[in-house]
C-alpha positions as CSV (number, residue, x, y, z in Angstrom):
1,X,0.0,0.0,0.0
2,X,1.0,3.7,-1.0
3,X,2.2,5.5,1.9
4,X,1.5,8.4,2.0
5,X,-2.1,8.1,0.5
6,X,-3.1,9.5,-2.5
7,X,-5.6,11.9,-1.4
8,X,-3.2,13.0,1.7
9,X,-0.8,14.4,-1.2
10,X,-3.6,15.5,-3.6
11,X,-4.4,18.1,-0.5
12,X,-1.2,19.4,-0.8
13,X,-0.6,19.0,-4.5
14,X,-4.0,18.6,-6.5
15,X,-2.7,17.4,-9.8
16,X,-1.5,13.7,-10.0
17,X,1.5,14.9,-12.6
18,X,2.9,17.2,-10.4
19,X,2.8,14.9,-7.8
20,X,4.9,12.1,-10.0
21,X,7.1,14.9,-11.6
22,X,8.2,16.7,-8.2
23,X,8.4,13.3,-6.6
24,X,10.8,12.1,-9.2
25,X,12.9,15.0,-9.2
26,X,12.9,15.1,-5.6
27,X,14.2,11.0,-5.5
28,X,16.8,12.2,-7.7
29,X,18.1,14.6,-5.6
30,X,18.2,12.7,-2.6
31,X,19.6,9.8,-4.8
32,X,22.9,12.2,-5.6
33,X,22.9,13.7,-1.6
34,X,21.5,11.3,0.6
35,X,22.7,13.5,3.7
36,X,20.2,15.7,2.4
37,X,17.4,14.8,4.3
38,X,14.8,17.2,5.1
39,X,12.9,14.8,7.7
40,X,14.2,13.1,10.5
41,X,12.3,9.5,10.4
42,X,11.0,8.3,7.2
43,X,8.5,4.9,6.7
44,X,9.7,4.5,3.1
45,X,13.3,3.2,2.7
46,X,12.9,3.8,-1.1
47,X,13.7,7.5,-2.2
48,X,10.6,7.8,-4.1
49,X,8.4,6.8,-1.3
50,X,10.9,9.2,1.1
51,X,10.2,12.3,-1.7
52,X,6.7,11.3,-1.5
53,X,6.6,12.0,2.6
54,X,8.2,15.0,2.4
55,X,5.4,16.3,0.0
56,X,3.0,15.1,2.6
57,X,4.9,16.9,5.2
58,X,5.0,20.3,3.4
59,X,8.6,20.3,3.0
60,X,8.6,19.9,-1.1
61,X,6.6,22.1,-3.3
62,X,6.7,21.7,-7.3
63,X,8.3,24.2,-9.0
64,X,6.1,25.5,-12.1
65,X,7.9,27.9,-14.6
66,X,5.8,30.8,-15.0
67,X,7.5,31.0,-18.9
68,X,5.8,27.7,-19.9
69,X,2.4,29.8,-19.4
């Protein structure tokens, strides 16, 4: 089972896409820096699932280029 659930990161971030995309980059970035840490205790062991808490815990917001608009 997904942890965090779905609809606790769809309160933070509505669209499903962003979600995935800022995840993604987020698991890359911890992937390259894993002192990086911007939580102390984590469930997930996986950085995806790691990126994916910090979006529930409001410490990763997507980043949306105003120039693609």
């Amino acid at each position: 089972m997904l942890y965090p659930p779905i609809h606790q990161l769809q309160d933070k971030i509505s669209s499903k896409y962003l979600i995935a995309t800022t995840a993604a980059k987020r698991a890359r970035e911890i992937q390259a820096d894993p002192e990086h840490l911007l939580l102390n205790d984590y469930t997930s062991k996986k950085t995806v699932g790691r990126a994916l808490e910090e979006i529930a815990a409001n410490k990763v917001h997507p980043y949306v280029d105003p120039k693609n608009f």
